[in-house]
ROGU-234844 format. One record per residue: x, y, z of N, C-alpha, C in turn; residue in one letter. Coordinates in nm, 2 decimals, padded with zeros to 4 digits. Each point is the difference from the previous one (the first is absolute). Example, Ala and Ser with C-alpha at 12.3 -4.5 7.8 and 13.67 -1.06 7.14 Angstrom:
REM residues 2
01.32	-00.57	00.78	-00.09	00.12	00.00	00.09	00.12	00.00	A
-00.04	00.11	-00.07	00.09	00.11	00.00	-00.08	00.11	00.08	S
END
This chain:
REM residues 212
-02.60	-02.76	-00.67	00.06	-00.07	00.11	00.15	-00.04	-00.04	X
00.10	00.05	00.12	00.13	-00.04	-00.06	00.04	-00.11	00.03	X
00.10	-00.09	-00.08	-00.01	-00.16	-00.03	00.19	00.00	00.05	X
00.04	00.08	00.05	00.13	-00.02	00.01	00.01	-00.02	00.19	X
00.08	-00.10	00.01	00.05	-00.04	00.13	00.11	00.12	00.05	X
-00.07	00.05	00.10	00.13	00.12	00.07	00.03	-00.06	00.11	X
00.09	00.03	00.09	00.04	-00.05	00.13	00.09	00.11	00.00	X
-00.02	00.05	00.12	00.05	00.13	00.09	00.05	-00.04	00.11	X
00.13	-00.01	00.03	00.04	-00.01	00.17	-00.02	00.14	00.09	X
-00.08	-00.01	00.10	-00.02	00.15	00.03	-00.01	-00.02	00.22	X
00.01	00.11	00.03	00.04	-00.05	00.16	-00.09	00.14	00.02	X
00.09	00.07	00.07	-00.02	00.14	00.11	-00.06	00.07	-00.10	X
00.16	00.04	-00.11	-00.08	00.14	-00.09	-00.12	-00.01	-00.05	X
-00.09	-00.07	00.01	-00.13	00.05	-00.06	-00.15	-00.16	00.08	X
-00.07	00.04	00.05	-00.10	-00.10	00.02	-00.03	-00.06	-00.09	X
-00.07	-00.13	00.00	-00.09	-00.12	-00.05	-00.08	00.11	-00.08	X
-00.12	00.06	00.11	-00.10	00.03	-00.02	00.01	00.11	-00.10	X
00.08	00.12	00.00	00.01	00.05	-00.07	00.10	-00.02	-00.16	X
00.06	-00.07	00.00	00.09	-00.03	-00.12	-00.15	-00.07	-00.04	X
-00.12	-00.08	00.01	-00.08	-00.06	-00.07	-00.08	00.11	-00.05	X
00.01	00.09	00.05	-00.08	00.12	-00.10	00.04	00.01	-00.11	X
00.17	00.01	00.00	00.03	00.08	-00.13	00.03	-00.12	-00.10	X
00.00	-00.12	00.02	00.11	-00.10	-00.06	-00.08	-00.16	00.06	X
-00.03	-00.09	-00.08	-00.10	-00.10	00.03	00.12	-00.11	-00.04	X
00.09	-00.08	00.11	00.14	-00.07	00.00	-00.05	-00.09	00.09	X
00.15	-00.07	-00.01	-00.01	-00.09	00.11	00.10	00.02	00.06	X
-00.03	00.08	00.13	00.10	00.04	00.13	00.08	-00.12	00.06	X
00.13	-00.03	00.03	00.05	-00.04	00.07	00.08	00.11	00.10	X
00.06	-00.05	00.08	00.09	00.02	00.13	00.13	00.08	-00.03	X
00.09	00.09	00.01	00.11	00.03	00.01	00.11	-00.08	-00.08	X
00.05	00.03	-00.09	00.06	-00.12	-00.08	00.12	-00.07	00.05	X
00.04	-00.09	00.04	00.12	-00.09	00.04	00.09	-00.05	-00.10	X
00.12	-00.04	00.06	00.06	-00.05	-00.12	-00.09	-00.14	-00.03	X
00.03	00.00	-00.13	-00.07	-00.14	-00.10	-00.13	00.01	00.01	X
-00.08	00.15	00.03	-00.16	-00.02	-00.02	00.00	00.00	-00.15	X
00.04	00.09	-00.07	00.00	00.03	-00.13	00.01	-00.10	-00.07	X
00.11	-00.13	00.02	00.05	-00.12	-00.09	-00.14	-00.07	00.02	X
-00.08	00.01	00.17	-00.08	-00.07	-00.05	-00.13	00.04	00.00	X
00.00	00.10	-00.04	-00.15	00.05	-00.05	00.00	-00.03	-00.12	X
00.14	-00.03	-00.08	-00.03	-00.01	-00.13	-00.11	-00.11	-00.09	X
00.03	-00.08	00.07	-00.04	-00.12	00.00	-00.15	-00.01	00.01	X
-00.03	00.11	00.01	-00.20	00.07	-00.01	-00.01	00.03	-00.16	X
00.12	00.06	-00.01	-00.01	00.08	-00.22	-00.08	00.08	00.06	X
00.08	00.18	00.08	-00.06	00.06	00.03	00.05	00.08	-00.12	X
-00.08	00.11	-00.06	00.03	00.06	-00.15	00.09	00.13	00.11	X
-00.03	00.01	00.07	00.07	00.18	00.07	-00.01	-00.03	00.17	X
00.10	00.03	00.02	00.06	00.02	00.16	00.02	00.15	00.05	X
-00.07	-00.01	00.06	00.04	00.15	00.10	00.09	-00.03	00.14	X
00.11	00.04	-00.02	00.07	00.00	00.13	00.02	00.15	00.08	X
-00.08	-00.02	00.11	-00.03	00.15	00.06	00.08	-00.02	00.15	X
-00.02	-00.09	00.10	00.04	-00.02	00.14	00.05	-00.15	-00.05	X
00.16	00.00	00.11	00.00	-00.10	00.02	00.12	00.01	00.11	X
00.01	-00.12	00.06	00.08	-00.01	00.12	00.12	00.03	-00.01	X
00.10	00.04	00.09	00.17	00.11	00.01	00.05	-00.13	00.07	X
00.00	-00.01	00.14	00.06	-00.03	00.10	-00.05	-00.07	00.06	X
-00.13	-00.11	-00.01	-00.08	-00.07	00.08	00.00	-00.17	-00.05	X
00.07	00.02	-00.17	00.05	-00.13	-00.05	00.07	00.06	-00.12	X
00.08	-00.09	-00.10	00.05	00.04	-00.09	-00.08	00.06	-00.08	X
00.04	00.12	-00.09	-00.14	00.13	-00.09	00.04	-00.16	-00.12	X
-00.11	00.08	-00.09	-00.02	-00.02	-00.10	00.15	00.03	-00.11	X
00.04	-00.09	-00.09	00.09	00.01	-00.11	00.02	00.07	-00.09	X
00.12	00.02	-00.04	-00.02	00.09	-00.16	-00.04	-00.16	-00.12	X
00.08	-00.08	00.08	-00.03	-00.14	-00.15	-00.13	-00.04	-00.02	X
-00.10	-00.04	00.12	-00.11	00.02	-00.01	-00.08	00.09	-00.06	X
00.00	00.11	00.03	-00.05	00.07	-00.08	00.08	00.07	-00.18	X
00.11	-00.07	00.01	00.01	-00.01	-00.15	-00.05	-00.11	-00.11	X
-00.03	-00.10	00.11	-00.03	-00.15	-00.05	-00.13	00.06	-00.05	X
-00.09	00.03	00.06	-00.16	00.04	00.02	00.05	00.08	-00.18	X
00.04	00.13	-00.02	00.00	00.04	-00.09	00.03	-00.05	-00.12	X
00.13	-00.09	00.02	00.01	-00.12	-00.12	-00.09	-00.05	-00.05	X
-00.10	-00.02	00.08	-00.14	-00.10	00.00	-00.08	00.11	-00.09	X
00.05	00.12	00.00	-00.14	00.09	-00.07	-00.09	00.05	00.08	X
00.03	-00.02	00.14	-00.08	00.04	00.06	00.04	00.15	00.08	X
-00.09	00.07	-00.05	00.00	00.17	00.05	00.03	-00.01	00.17	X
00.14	00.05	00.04	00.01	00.06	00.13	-00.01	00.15	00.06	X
-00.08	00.09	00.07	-00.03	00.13	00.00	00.02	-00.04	00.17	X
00.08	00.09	00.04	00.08	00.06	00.12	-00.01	00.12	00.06	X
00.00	00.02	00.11	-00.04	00.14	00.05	00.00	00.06	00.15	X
-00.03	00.07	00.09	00.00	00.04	00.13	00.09	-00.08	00.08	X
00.02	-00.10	00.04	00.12	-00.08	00.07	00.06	-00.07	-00.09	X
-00.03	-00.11	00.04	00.14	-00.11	00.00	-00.02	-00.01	-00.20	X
-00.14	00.06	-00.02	00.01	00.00	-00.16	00.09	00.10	-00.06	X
00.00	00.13	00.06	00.06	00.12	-00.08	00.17	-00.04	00.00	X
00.05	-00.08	00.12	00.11	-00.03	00.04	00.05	-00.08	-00.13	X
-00.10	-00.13	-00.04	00.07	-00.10	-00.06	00.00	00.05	-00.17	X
-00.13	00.13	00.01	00.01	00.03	-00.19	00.06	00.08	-00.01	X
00.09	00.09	00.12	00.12	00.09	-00.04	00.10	-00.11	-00.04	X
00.00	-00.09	00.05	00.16	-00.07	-00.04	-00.05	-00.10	-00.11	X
-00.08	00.01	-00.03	-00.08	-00.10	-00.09	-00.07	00.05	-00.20	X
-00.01	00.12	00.04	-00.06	00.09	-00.07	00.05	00.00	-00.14	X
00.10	-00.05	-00.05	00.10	00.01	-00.09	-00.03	-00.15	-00.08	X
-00.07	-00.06	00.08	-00.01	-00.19	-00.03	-00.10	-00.05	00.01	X
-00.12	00.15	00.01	-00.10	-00.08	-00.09	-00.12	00.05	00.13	X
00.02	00.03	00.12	-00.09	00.00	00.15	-00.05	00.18	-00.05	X
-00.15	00.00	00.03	-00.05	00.12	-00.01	00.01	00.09	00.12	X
00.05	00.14	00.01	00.03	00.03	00.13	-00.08	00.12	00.03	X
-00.11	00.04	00.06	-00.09	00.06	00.03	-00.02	00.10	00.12	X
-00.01	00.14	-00.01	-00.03	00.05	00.10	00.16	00.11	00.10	X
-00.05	00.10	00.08	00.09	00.09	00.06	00.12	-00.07	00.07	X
-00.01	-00.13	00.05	00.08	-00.05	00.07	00.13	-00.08	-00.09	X
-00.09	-00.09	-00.14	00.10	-00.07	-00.09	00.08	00.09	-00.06	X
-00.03	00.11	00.00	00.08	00.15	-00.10	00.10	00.04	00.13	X
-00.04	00.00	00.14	00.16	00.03	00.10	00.07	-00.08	00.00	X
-00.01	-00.13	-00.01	00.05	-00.14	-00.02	00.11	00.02	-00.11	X
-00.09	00.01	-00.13	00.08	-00.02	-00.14	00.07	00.18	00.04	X
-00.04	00.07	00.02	00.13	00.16	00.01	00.13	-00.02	00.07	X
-00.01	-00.10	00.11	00.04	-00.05	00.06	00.02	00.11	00.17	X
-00.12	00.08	-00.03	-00.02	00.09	00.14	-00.04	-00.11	00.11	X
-00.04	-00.09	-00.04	-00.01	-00.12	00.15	00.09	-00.14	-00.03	X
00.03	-00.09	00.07	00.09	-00.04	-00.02	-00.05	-00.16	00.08	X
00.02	-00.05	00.15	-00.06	-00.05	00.08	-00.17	-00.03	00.00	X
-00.01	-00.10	00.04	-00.13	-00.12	-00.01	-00.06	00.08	00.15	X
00.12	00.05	00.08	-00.04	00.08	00.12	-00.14	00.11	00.00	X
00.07	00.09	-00.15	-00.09	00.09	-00.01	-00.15	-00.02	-00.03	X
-00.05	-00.14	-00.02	-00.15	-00.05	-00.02	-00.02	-00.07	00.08	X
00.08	-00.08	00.10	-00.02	-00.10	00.06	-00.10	00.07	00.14	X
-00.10	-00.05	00.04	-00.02	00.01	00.11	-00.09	-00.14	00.11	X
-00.03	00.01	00.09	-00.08	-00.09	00.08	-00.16	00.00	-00.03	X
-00.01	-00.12	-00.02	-00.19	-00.01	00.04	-00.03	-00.13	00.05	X
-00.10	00.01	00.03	-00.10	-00.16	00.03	00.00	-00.06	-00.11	X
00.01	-00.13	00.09	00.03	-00.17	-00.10	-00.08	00.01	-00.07	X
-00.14	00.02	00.09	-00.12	-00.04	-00.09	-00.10	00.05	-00.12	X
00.01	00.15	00.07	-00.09	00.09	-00.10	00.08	00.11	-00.07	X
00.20	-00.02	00.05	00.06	00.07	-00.06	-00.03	00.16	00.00	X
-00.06	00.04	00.13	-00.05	00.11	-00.01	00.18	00.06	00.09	X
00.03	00.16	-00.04	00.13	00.04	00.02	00.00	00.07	00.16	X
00.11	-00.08	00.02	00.05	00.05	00.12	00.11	00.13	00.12	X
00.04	00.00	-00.18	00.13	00.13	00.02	-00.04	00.11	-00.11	X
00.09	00.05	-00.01	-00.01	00.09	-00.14	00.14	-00.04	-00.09	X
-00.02	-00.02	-00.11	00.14	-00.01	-00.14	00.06	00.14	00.01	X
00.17	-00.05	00.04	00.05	00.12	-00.08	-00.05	00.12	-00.06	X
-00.03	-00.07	-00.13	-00.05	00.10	-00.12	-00.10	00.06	-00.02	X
-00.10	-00.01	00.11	-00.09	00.07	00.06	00.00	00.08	00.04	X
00.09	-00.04	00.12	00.10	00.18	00.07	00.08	00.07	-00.10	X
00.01	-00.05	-00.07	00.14	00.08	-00.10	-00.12	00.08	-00.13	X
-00.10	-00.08	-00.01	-00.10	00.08	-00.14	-00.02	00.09	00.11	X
-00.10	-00.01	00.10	-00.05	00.14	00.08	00.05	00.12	00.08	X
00.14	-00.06	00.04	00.10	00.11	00.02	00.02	00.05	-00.12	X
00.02	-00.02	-00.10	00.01	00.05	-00.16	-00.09	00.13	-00.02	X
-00.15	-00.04	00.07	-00.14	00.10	-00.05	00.05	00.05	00.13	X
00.01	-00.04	00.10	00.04	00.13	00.11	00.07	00.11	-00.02	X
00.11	00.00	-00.03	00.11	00.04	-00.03	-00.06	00.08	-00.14	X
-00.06	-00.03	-00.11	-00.05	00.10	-00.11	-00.12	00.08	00.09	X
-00.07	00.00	00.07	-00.12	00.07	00.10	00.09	00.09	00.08	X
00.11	00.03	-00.03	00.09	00.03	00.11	-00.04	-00.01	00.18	X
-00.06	-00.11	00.01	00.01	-00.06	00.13	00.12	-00.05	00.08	X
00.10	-00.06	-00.09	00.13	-00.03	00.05	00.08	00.10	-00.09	X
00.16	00.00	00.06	00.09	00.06	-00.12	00.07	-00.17	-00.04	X
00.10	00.02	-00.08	00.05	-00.13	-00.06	00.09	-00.03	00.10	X
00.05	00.10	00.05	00.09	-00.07	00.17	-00.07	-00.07	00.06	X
-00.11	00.04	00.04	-00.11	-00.04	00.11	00.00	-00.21	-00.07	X
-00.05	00.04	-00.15	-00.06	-00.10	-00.02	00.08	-00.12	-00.02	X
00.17	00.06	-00.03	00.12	-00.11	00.00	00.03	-00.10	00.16	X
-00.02	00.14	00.07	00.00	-00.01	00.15	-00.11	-00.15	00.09	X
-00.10	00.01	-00.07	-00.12	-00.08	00.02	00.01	-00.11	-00.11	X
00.05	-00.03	-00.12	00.05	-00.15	-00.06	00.09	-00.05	00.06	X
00.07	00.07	00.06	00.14	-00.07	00.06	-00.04	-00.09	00.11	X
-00.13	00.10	00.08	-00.03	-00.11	00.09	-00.10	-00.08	00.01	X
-00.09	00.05	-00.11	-00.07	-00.14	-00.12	00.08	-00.16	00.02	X
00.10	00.05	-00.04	00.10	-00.10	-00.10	00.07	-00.07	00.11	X
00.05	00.03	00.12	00.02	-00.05	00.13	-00.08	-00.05	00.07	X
-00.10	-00.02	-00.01	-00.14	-00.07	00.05	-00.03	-00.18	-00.06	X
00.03	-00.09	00.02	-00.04	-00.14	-00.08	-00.10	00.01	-00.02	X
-00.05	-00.01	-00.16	-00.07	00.01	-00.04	-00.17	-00.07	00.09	X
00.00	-00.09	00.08	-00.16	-00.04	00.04	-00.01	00.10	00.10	X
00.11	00.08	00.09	-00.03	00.11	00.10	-00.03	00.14	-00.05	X
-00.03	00.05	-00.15	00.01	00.10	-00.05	-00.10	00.05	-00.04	X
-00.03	00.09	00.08	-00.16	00.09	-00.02	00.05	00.17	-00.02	X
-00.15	00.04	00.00	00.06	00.16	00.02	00.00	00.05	00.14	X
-00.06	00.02	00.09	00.02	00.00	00.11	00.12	-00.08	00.06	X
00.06	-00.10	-00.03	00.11	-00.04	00.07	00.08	00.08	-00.06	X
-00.01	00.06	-00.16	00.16	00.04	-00.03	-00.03	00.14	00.05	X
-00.12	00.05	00.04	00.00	00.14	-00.01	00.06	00.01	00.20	X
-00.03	-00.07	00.03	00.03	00.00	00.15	00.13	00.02	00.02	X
00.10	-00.05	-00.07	00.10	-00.07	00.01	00.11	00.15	-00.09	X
-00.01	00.07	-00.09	00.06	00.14	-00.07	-00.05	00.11	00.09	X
00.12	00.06	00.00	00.02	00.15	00.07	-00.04	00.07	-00.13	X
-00.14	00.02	00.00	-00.03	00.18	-00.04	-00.09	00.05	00.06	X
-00.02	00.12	-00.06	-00.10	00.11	00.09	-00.12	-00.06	00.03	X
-00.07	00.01	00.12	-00.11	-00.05	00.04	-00.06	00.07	-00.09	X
-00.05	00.10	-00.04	-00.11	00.07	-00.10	00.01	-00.04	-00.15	X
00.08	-00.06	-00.01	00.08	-00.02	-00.18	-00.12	-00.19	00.03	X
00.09	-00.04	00.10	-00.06	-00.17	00.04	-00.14	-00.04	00.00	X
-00.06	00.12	00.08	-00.16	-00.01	-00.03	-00.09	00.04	-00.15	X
00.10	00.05	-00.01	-00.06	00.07	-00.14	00.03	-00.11	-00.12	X
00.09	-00.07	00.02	00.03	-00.13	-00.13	-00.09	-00.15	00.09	X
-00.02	00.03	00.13	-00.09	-00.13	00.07	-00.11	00.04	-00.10	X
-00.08	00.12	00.02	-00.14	00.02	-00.06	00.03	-00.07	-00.11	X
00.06	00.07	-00.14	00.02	-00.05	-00.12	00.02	-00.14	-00.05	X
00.07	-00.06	00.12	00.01	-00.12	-00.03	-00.14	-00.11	00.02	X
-00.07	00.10	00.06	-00.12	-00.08	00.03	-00.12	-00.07	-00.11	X
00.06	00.07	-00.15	-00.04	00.02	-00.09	00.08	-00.02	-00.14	X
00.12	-00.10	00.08	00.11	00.00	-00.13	00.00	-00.11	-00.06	X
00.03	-00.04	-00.08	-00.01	-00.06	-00.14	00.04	-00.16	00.03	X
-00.08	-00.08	-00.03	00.09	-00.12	-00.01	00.02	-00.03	-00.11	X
00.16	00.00	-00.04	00.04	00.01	-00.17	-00.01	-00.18	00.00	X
00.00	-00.09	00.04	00.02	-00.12	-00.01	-00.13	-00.06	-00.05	X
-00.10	00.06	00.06	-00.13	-00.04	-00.03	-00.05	00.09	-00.13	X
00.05	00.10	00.02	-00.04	00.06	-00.18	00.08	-00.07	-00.09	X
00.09	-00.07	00.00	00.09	-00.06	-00.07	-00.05	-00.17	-00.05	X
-00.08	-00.05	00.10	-00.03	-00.14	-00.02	-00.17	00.04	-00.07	X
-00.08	00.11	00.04	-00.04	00.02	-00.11	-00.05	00.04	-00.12	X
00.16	00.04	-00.02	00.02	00.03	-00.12	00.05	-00.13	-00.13	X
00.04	-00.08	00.13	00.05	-00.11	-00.05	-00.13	-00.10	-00.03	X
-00.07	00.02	00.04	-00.20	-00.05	00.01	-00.05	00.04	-00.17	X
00.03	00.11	00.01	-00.06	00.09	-00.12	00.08	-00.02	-00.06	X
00.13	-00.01	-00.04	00.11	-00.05	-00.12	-00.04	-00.12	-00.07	X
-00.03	-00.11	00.08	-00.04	-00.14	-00.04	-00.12	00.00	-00.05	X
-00.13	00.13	00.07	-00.13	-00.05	-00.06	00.02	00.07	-00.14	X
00.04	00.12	-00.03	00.04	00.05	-00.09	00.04	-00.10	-00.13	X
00.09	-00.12	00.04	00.07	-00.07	-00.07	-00.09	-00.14	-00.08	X
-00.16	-00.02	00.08	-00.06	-00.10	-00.04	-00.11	00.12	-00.05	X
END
């Protein structure tokens, strides 16, 4: 039985129910500024920071979570608002985990936009689609030769002009001029596309159980 205190901030990218399969923590909410300063105050041995809030109150800190490390205590980051803070963080100690913290740190994504999306207050279940969602599976489209790379530049652009809580596939696919036979043919596919955000958080699951 493991003896170490974990605390995970975790929202949309991944359920309660299933992050308790892979990883036996103590879940909190979406991380806010000053959750971290005061979670400390538990002597949690390892923090997972996976979701946390963009635009709905002040996010979470880089001082905070350097403070947390000062303390010795292991920070592992990943799929949102984590992969965000251990690209810029990664250098000072924050572990950075998964497909999303590697676009982050390449610097192929850039914006809190590209992860940011809408859900419910309460069960945090998702209401739009992330960026980077559309941007991984246009990626496998476009290798299926389903799209060409015009097609698929053509359809980020109007991704990326959408606010992020109004952004689905169906609204962006509505919204781009291409071929009706090209459109149905990437609708099907998408029916079946990838959420990199949720393979990302847990990975970030498995990184930390790995670690006790």
């Amino acid at each position: 039985m493991c003896n170490k205190k974990i605390i995970v901030f975790m929202g949309p990218s991944l359920s309660i129910k299933e992050a308790q399969k892979i990883l036996h923590a103590d879940y909190r909410p979406p991380a806010k500024r000053n959750d971290i300063l005061n979670v400390m105050y538990e002597n949690p041995d390892i923090i997972g920071l996976i979701d946390g809030v963009f635009h709905q109150s002040p996010a979470v800190s880089h001082k905070e979570i350097l403070r947390a490390i000062d303390n010795q205590i292991v920070v592992v980051g990943g799929s949102s608002m984590g992969a965000l803070r251990a690209a810029e963080l990664d250098g000072l100690g924050m572990i950075g985990i998964g497909y999303i913290y590697q676009q982050y740190a390449n610097g192929n994504i850039e914006s809190d936009d590209d992860v940011a999306l809408a859900f419910t207050s309460n069960d945090y279940i998702p209401l739009s689609v992330p960026y980077v969602n559309i941007e991984y599976n246009l990626n496998q489209a476009e290798k299926e030769n389903i799209i060409t790379n015009n097609e698929k530049k053509r359809i980020l652009t109007v991704a990326k002009s959408i606010h992020y809580p109004k952004r689905s596939y169906p609204t962006v696919l509505d919204r781009v001029d291409i071929d009706l036979k090209t459109k149905n043919r990437l609708k099907e596919f998408l029916k079946t596309g990838v959420d990199i955000k949720k393979q990302d958080a847990i990975e970030v699951l498995n990184y930390i159980k790995n670690l006790i």
